[in-house]
DSSP file (Angstrom, degrees, kcal/mol; ACC not computed):
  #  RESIDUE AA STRUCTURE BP1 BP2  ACC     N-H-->O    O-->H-N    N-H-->O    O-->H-N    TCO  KAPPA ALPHA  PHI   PSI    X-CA   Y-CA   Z-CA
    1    1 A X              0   0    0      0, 0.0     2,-0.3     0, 0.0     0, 0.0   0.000 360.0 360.0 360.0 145.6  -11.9 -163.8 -127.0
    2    2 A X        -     0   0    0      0, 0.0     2,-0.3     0, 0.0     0, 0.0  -0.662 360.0-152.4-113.3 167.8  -10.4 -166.6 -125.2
    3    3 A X        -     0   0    0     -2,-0.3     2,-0.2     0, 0.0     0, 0.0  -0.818   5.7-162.0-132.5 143.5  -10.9 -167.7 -121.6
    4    4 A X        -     0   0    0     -2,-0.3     2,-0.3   103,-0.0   103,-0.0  -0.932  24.4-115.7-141.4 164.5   -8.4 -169.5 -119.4
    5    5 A X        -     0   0    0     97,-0.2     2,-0.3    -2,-0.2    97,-0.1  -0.713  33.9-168.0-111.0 171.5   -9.2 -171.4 -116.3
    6    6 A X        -     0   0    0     -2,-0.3     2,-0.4    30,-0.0   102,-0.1  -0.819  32.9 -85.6-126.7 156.1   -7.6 -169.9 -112.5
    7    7 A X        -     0   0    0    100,-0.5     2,-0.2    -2,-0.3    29,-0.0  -0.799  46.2-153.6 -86.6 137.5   -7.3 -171.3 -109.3
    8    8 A X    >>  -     0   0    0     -2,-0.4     3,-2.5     0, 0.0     4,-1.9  -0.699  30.0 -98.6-119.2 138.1  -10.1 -170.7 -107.2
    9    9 A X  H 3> S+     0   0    0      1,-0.3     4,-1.9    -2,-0.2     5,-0.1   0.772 125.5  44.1 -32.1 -55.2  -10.6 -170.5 -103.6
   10   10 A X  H 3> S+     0   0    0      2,-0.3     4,-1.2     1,-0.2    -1,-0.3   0.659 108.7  55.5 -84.2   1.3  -11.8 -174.0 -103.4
   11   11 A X  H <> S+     0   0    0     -3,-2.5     4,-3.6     2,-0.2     5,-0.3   0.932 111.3  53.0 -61.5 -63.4   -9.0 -175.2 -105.6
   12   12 A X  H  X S+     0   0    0     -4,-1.9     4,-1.1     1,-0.2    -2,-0.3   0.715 109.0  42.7 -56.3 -28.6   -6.9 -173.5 -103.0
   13   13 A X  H >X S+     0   0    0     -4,-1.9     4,-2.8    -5,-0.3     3,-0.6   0.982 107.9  54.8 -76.0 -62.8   -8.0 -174.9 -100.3
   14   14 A X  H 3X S+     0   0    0     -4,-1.2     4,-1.1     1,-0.3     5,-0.4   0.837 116.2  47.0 -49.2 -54.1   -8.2 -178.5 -101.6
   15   15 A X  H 3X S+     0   0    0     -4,-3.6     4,-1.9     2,-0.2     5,-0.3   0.882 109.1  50.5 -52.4 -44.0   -4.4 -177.9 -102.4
   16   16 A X  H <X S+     0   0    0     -4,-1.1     4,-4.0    -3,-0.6    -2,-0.2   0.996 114.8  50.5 -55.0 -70.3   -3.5 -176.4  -99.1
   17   17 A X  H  < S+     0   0    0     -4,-2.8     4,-0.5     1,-0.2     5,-0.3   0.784 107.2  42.2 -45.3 -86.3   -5.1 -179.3  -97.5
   18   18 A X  H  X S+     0   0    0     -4,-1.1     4,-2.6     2,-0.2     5,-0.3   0.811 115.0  52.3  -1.2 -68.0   -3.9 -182.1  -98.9
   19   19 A X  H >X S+     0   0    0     -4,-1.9     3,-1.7    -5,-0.4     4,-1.4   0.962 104.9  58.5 -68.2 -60.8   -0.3 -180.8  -98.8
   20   20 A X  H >< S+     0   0    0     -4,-4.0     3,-2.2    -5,-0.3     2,-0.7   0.579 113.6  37.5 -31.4-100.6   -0.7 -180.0  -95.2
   21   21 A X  H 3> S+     0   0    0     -4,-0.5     4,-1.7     1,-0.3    -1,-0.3   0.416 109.0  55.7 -27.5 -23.4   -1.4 -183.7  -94.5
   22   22 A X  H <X S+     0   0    0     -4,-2.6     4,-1.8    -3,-1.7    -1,-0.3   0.946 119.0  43.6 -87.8 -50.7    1.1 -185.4  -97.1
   23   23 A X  H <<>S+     0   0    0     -3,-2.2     5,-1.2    -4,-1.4     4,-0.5   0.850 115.1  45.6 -80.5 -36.1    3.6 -182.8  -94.6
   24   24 A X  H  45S+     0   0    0     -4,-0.3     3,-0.3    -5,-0.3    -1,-0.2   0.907 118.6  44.3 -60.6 -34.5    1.9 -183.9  -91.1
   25   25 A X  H  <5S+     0   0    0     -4,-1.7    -2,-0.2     1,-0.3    -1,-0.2   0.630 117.9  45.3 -85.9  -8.1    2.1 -187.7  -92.3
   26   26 A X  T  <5S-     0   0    0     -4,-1.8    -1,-0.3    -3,-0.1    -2,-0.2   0.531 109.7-125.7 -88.8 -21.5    5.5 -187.3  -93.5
   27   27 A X  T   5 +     0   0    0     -4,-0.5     2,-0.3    -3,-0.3    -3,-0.1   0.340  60.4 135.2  81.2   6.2    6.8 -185.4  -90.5
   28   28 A X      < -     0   0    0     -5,-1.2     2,-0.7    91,-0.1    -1,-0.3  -0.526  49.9-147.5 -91.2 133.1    8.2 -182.2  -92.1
   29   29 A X        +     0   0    0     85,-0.4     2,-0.3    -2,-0.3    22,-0.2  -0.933  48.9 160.4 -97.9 117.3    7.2 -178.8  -90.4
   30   30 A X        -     0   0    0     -2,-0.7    17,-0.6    20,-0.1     2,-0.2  -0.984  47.9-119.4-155.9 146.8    7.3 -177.0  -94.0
   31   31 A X  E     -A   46   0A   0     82,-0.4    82,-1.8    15,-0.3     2,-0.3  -0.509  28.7-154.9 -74.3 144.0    5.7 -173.5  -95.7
   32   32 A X  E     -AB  45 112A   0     13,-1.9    13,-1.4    -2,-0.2     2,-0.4  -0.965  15.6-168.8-137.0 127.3    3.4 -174.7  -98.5
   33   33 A X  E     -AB  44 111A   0     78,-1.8    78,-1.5    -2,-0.3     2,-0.3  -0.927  12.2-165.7-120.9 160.7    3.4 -171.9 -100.8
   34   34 A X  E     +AB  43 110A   0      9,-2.1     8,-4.1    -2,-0.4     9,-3.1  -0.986  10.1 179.5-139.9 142.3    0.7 -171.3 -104.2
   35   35 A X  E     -AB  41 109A   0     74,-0.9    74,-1.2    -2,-0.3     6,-0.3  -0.878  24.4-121.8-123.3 141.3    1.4 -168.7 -106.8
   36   36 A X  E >   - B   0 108A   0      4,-2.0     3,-7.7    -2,-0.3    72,-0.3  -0.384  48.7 -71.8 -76.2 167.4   -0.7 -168.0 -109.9
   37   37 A X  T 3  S+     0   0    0     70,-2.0    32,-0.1     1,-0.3    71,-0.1   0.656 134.2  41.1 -15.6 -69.1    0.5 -168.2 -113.9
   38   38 A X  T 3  S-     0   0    0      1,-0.2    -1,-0.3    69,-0.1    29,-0.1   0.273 124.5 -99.7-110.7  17.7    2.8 -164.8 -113.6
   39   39 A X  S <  S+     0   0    0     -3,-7.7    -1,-0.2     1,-0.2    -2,-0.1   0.109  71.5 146.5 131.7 -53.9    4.3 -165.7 -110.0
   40   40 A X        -     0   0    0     -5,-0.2    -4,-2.0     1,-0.2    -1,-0.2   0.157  54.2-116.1 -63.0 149.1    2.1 -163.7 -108.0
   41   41 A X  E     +A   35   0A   0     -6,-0.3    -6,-0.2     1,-0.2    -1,-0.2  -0.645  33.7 174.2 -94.1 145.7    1.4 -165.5 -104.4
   42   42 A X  E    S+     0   0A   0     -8,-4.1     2,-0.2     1,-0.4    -1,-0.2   0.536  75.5  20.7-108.7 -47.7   -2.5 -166.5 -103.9
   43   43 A X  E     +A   34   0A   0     -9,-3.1    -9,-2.1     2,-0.0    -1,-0.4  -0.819  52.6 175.0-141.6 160.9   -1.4 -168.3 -100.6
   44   44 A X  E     +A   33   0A   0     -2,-0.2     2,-0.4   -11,-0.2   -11,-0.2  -0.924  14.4 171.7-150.5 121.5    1.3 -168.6  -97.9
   45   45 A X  E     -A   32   0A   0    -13,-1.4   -13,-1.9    -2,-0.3     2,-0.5  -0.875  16.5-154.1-152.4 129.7    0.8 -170.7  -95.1
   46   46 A X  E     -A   31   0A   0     -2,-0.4   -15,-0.3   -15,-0.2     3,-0.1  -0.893  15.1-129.6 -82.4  99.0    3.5 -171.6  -92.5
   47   47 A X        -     0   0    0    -17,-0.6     2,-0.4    -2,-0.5    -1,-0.2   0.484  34.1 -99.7 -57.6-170.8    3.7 -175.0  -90.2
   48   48 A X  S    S+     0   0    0      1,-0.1    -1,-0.2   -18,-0.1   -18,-0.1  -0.827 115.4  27.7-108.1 148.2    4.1 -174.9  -86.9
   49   49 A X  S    S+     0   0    0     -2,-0.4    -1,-0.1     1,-0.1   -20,-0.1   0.139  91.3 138.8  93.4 -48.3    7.9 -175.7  -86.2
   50   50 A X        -     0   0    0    -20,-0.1   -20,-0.1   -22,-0.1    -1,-0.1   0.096  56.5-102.9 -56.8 174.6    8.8 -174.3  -89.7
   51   51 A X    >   -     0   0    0    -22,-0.2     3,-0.5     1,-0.1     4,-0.4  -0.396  23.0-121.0 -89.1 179.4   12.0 -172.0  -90.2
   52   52 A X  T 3  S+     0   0    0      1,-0.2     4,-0.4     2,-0.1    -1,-0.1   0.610 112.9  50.1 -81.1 -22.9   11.7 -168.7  -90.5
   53   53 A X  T 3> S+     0   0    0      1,-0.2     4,-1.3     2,-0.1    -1,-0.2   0.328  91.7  95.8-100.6  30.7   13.4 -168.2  -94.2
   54   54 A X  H <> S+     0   0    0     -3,-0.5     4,-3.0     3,-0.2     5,-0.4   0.995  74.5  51.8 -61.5 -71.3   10.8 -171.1  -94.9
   55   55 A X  H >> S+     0   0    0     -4,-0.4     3,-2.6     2,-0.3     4,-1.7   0.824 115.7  46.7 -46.2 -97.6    8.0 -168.8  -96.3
   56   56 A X  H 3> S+     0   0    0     -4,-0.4     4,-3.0     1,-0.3    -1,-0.2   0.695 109.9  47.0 -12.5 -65.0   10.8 -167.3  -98.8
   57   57 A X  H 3X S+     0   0    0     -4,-1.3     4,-1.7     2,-0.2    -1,-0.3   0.963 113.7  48.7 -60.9 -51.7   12.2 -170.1 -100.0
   58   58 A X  H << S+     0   0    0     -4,-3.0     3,-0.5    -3,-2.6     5,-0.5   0.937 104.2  61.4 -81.0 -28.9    9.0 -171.7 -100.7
   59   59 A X  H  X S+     0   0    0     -4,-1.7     4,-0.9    -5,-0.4    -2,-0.2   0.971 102.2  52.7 -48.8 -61.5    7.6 -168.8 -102.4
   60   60 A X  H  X S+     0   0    0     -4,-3.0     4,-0.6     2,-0.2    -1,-0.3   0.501  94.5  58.1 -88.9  11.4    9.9 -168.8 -104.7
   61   61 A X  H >< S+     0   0    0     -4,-1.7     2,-4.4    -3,-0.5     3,-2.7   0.668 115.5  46.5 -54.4-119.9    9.9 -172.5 -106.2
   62   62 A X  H 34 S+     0   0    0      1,-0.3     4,-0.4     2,-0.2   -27,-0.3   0.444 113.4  52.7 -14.6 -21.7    6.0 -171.6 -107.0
   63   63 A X  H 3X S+     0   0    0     -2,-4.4     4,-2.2    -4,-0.9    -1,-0.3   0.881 114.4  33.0 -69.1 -56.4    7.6 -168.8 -108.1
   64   64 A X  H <X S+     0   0    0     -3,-2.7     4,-0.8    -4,-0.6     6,-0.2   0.794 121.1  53.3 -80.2 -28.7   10.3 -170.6 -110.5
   65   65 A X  H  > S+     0   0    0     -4,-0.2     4,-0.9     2,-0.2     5,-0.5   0.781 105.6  52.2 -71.8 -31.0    7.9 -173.2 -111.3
   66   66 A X  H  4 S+     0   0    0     -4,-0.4    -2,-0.2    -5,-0.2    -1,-0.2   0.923 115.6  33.0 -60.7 -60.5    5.3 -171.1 -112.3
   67   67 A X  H  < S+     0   0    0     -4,-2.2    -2,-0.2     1,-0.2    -1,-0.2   0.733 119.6  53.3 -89.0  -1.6    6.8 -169.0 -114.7
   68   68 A X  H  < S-     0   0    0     -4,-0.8    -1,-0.2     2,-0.2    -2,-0.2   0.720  96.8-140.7 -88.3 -14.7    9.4 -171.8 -116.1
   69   69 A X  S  < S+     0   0    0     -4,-0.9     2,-0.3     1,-0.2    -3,-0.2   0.754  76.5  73.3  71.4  19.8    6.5 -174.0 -116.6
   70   70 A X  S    S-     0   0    0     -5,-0.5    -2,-0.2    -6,-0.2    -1,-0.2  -0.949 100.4 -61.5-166.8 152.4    8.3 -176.7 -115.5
   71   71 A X    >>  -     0   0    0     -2,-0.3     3,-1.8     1,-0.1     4,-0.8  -0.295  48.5-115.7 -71.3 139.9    9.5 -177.8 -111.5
   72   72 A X  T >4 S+     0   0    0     25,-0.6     3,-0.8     1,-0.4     4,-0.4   0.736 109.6  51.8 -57.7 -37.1   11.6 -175.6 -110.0
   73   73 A X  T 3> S+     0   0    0     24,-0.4     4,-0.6    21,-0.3     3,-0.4   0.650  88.4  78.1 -73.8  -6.5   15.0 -178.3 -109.8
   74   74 A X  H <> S+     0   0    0     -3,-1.8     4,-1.2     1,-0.2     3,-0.3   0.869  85.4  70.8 -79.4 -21.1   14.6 -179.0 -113.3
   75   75 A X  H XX S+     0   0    0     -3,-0.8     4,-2.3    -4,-0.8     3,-1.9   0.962  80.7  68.5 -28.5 -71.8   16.5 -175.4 -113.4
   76   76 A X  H 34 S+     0   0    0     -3,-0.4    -1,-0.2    -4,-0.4    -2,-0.1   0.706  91.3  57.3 -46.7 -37.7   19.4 -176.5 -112.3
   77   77 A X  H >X S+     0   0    0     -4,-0.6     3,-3.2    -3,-0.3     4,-0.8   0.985 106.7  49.4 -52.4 -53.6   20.2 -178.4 -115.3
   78   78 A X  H <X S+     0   0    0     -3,-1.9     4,-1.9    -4,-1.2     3,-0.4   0.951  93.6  70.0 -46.2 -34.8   19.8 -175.3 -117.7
   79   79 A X  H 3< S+     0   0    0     -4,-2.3     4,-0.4     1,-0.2    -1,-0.2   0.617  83.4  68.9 -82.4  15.8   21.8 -173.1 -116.0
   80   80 A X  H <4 S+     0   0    0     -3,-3.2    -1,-0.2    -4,-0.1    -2,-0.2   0.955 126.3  15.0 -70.9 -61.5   24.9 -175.2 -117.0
   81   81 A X  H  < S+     0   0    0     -4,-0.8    -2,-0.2    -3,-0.4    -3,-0.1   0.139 137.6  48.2 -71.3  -1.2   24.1 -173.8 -120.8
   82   82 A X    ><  +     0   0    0     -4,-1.9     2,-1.9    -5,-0.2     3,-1.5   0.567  60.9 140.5-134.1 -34.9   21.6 -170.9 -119.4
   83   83 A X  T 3   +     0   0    0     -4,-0.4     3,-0.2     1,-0.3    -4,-0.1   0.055  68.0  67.4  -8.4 -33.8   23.3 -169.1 -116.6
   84   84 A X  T 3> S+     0   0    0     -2,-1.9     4,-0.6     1,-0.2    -1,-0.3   0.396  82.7  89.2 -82.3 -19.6   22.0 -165.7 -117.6
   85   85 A X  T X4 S+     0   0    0     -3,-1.5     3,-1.0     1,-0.2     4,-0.5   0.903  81.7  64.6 -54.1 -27.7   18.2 -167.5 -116.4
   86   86 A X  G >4 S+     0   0    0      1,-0.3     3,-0.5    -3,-0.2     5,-0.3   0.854  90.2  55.3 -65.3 -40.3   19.1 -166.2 -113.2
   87   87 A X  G 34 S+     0   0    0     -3,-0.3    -1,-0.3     1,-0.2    -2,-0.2   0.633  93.3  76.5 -66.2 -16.8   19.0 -162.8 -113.9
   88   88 A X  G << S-     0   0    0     -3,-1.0    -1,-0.2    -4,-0.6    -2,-0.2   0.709 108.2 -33.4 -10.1 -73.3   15.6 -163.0 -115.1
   89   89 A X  S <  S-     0   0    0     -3,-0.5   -25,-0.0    -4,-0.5     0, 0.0  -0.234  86.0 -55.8-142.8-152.5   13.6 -163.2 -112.2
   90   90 A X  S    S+     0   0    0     -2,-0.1   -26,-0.1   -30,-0.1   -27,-0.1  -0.479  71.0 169.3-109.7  50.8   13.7 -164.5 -108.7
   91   91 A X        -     0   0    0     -6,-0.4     2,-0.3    -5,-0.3   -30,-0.1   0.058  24.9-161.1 -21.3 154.5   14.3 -168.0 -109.8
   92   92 A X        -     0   0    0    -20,-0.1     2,-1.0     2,-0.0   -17,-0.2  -0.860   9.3-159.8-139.7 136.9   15.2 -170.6 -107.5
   93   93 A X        +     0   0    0     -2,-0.3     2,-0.4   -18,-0.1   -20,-0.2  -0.642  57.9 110.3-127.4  67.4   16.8 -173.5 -109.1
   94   94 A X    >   -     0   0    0     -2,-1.0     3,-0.6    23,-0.0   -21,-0.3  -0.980  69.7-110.1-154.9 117.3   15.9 -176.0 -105.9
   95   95 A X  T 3  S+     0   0    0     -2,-0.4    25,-0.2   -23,-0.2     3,-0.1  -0.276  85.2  85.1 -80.3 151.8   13.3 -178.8 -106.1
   96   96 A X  T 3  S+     0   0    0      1,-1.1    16,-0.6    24,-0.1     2,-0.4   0.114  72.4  88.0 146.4 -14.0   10.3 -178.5 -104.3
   97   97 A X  E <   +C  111   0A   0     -3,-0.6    -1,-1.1    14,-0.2   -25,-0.6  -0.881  42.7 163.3-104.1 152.8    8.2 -176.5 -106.9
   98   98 A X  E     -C  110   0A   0     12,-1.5    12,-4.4    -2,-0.4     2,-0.5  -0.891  40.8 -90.4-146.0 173.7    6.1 -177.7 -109.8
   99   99 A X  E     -C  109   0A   0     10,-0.3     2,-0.4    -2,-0.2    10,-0.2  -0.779  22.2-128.5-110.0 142.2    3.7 -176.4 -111.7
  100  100 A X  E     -C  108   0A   0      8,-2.5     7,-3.0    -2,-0.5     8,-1.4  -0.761  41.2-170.7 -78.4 109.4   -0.6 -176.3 -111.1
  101  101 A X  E     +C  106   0A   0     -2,-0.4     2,-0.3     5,-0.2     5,-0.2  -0.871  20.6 178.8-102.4 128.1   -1.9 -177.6 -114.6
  102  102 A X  E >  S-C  105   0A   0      3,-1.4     3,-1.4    -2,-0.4   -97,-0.2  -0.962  78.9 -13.1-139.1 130.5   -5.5 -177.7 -116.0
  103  103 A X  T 3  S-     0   0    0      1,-0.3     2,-0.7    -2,-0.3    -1,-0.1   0.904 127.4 -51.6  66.3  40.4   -5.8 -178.9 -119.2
  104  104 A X  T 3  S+     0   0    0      1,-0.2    -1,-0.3    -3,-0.1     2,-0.3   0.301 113.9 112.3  49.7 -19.6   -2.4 -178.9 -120.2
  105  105 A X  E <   - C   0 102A   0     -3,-1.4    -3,-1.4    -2,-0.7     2,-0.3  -0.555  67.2-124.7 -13.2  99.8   -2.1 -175.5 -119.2
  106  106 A X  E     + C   0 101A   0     -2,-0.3    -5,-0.2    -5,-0.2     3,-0.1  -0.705  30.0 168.4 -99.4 138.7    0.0 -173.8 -116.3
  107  107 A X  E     -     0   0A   0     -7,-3.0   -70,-2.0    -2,-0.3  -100,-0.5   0.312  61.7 -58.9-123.1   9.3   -2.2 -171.7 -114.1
  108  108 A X  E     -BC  36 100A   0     -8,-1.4    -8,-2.5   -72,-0.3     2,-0.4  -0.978  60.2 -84.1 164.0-154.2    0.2 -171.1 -111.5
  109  109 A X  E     -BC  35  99A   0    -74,-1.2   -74,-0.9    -2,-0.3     2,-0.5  -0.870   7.8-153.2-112.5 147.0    2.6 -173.1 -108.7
  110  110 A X  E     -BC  34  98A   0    -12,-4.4   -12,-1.5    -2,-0.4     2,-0.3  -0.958  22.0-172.3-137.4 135.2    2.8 -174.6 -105.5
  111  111 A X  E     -BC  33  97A   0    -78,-1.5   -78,-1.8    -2,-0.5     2,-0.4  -0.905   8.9-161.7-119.0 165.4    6.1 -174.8 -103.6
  112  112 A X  E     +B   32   0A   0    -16,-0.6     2,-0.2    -2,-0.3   -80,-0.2  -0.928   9.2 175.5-144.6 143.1    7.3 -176.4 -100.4
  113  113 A X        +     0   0    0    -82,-1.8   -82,-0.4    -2,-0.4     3,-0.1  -0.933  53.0  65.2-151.1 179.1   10.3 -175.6  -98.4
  114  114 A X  S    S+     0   0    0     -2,-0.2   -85,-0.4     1,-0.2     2,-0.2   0.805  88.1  76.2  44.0  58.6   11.4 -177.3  -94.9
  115  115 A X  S    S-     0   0    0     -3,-0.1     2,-0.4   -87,-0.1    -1,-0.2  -0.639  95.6 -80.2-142.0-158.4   12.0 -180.8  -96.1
  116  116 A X     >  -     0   0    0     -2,-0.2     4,-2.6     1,-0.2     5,-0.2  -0.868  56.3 -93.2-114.1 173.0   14.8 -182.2  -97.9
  117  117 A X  H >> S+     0   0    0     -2,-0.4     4,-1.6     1,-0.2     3,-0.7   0.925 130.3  47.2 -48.1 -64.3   14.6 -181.7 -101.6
  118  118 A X  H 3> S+     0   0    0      1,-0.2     4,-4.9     2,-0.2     5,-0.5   0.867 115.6  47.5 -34.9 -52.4   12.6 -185.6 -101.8
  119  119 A X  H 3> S+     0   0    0      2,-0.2     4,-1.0     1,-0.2    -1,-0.2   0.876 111.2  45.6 -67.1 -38.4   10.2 -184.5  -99.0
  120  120 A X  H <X S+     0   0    0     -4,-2.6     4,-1.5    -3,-0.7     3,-0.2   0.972 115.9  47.1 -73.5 -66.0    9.2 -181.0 -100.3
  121  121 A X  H  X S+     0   0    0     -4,-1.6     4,-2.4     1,-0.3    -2,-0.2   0.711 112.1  50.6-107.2 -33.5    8.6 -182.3 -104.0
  122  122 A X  H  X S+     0   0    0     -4,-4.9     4,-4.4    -5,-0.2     5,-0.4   0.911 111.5  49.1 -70.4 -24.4    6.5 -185.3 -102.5
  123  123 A X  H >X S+     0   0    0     -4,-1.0     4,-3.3    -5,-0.5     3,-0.8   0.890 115.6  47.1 -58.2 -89.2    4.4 -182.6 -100.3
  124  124 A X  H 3X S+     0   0    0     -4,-1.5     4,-0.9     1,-0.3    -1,-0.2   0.694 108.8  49.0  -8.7 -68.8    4.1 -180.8 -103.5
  125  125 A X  H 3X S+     0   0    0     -4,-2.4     4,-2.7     1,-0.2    -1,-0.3   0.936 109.4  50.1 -42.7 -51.6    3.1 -183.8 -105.6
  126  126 A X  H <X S+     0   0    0     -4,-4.4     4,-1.3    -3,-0.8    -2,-0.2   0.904 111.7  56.9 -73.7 -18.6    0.1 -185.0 -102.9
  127  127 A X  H >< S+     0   0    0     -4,-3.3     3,-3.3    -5,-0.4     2,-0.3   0.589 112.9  41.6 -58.4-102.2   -1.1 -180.8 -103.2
  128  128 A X  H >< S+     0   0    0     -4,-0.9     3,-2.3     1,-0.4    -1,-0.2   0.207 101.1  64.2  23.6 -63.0   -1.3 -181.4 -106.8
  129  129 A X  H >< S+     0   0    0     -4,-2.7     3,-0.8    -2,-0.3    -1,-0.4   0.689  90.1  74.3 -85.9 -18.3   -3.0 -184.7 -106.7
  130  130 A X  T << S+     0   0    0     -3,-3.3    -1,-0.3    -4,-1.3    -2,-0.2   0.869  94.0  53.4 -36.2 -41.3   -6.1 -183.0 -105.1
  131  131 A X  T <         0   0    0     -3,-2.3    -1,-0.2     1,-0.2    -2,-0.2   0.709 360.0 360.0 -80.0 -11.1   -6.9 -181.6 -108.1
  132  132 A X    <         0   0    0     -3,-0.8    -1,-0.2    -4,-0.1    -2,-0.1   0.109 360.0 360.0 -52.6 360.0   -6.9 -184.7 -109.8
């Protein structure tokens, strides 16, 4: 039987943190959201300041990133030749998501919304680079 590894409360946390700070030292009031492999949200946490369709929006980049295996703008390209991706799921074809890797693996997402596209996807990155 095979075994795969998950994110773990202190994984989550380590992630949370870290993107909170990359977003206080950056100046963006932003939702930082993290989703496991199939999508499903482990965590939601809202700035102070952020908008209200913030939480949405970021849910699903971690959403799109997750199950595309790949950051949520990288969408946009496909759906020039792909269009019909859309119907899938709840894609969101808007950078600011990537996917949480161990081991070459994806074991789930983290998205960012209330930035510009640049700002959200560095937030993203510094969660990430916790786990590193």
């Amino acid at each position: 039987m095979k075994t795969k590894a998950i994110l773990g409360p202190a994984e989550l946390d380590e992630i949370m943190a870290a993107a909170r700070a990359k977003a206080r030292e950056i100046g963006v009031a932003a939702t930082i959201a993290i989703v496991d492999d199939g999508g499903h949200v482990f965590r939601v946490e809202r700035g102070d300041g952020a908008g209200v369709m913030t939480p949405t929006v970021a849910m699903a980049k971690a959403r799109t990133a997750a199950l595309m295996r790949a950051p949520s703008g990288a969408l946009t390209a496909r759906l020039k030749d792909e269009p019909e991706l859309l119907r899938l799921t709840d894609y969101l074809p808007m950078p600011g998501g990537l996917p949480v890797r161990h081991d070459g693996a994806c074991i789930g997402g983290i998205g960012i919304s209330g930035g510009s596209a640049e700002q959200d996807v560095a937030i993203a990155e510094a969660g990430l680079a916790a786990l590193a």
